[in-house]
C-alpha positions in Angstrom: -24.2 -22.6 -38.9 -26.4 -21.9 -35.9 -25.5 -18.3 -35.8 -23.9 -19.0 -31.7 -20.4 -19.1 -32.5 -19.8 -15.6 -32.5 -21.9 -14.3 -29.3 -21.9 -10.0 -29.3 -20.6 -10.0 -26.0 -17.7 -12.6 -27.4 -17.0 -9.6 -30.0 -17.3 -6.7 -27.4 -14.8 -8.6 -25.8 -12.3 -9.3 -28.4 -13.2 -5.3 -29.8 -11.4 -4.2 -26.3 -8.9 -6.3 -26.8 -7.2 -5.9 -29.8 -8.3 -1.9 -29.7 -5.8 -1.9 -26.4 -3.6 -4.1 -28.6 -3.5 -1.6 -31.5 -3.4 1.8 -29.0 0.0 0.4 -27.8 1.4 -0.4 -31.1 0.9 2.7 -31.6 2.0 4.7 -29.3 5.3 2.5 -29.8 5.2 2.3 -33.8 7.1 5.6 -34.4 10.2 4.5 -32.3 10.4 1.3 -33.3 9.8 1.9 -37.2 10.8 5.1 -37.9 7.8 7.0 -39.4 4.4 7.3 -38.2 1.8 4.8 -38.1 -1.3 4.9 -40.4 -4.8 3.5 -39.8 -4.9 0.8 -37.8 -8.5 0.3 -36.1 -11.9 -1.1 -35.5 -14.5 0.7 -36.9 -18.0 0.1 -34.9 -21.0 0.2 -37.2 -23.3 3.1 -37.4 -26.9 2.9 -38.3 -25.9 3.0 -42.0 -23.3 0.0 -41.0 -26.1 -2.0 -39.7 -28.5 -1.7 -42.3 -26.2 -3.0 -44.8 -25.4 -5.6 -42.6 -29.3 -6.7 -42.6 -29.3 -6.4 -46.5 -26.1 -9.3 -46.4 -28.5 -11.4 -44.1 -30.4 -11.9 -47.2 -28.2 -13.3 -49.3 -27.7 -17.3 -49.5 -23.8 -16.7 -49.3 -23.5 -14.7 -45.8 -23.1 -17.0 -42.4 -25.2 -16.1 -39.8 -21.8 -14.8 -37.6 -21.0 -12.4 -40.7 -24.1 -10.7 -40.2 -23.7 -10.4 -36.4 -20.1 -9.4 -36.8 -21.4 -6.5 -39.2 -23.7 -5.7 -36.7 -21.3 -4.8 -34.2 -18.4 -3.8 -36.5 -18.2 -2.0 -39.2 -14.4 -2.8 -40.7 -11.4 -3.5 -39.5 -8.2 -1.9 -40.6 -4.6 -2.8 -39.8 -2.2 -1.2 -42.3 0.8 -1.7 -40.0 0.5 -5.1 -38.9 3.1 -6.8 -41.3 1.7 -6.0 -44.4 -2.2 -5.5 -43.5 -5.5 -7.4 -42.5 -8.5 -6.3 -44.0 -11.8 -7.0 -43.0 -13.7 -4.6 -45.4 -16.9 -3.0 -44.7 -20.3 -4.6 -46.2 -20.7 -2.3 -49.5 -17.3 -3.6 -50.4 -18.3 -6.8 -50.0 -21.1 -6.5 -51.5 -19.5 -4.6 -54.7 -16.8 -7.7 -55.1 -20.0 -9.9 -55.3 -21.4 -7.6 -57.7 -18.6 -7.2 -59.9 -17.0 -11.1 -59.5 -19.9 -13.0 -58.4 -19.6 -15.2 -55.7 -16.1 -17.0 -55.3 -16.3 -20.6 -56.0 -14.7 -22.1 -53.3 -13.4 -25.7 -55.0 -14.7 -28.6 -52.7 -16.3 -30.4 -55.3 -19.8 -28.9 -54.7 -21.4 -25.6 -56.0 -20.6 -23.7 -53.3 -19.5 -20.5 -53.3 -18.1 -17.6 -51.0 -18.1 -13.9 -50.0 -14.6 -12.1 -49.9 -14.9 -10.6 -46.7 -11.0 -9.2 -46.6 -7.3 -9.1 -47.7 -4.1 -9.1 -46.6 -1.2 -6.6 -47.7 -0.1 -9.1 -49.8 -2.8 -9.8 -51.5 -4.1 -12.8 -50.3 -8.5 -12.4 -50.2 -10.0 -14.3 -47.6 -13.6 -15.6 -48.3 -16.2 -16.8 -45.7 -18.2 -20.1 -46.9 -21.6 -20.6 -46.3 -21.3 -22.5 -43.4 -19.2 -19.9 -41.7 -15.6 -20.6 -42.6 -13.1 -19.0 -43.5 -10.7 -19.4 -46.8 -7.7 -17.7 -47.8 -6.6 -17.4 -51.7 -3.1 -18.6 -52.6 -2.9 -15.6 -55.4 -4.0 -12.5 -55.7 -6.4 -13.4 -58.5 -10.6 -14.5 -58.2 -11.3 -15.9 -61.3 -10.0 -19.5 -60.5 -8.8 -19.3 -56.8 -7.2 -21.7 -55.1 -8.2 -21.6 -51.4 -6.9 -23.1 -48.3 -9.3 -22.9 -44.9 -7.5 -21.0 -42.5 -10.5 -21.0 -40.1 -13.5 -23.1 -38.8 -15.6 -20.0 -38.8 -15.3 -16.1 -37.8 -14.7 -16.4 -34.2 -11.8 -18.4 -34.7 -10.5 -16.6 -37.8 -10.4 -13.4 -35.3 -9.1 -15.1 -32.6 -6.5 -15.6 -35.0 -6.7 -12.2 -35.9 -5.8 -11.3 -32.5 -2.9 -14.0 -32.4 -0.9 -12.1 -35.3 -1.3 -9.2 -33.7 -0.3 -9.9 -30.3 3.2 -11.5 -32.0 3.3 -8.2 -34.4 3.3 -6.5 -31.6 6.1 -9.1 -29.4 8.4 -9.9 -32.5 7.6 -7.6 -35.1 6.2 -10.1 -37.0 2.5 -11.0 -37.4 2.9 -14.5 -38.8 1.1 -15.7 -41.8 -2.5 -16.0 -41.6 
């Protein structure tokens, strides 16, 4: 990957966005649900953030747009759309490498994957070396079955965005 897929001002962009998104879910969420909503946000990185973000750039599984998205963005946290999206924050993903090793992604080579995020119904997605992005059938990382879900990161958040403007039309995200 070139690294050009995923331009800052492209995720400035798509930051505003879906944070506009996400104020008027909730400011609606109560009346349409019932209770209260809980955490749903995009956390820009600090200094600390972007540090760990540079320690990522040095491993052999983190795309060049990972590291730029880190950068910028710290994590992103949905609780109430459907039933979550999870981008988690670089010491998490850096811990899940730690404790499973990198996820073997099944396409006949040796290559192998960062979980990045899950889902509420825990589903991991995992970024490939080349930038794209995977989604596990199961729950389970010791012998995942993957199916791409995006060419790389820009389109997995455009994606991102997609399920959220339904969410926020329907009531339902979609399944991504």
């Amino acid at each position: 990957m070139d690294g050009h897929s995923l331009p800052p001002a492209w995720l400035e962009l798509w930051v505003s966005r879906v944070s506009g998104a996400l104020a008027v879910m909730a400011d609606e969420f109560e009346h349409r649900h019932g209770f209260p909503p809980g955490t749903n946000q995009v956390r820009r990185a600090d200094r600390g953030d972007q540090a760990a973000a540079h320690a990522l750039a040095q491993l052999d599984h983190a795309p060049a747009d990972l590291v730029t998205f880190y950068d910028s963005i710290a994590d992103v946290t949905w609780g109430d759309v459907g039933n979550g999206y999870f981008i988690h924050p670089v010491p998490d993903v850096l811990l899940c490498l730690e404790e499973y090793g990198a996820v073997p992604l099944g396409t006949g080579q040796d290559a192998c994957g960062l979980v990045i995020g899950s889902n509420g119904g825990g589903q991991s997605y995992v970024t490939d070396p080349d930038g794209a992005v995977h989604r596990t059938r199961t729950a389970s990382l010791d012998a995942p079955e993957l199916d791409r879900v995006a060419d790389d990161l820009r389109h997995f958040l455009q994606l991102l965005e997609q399920s959220l403007t339904r969410f926020l039309a329907s009531g339902e995200p979609g399944h991504l």
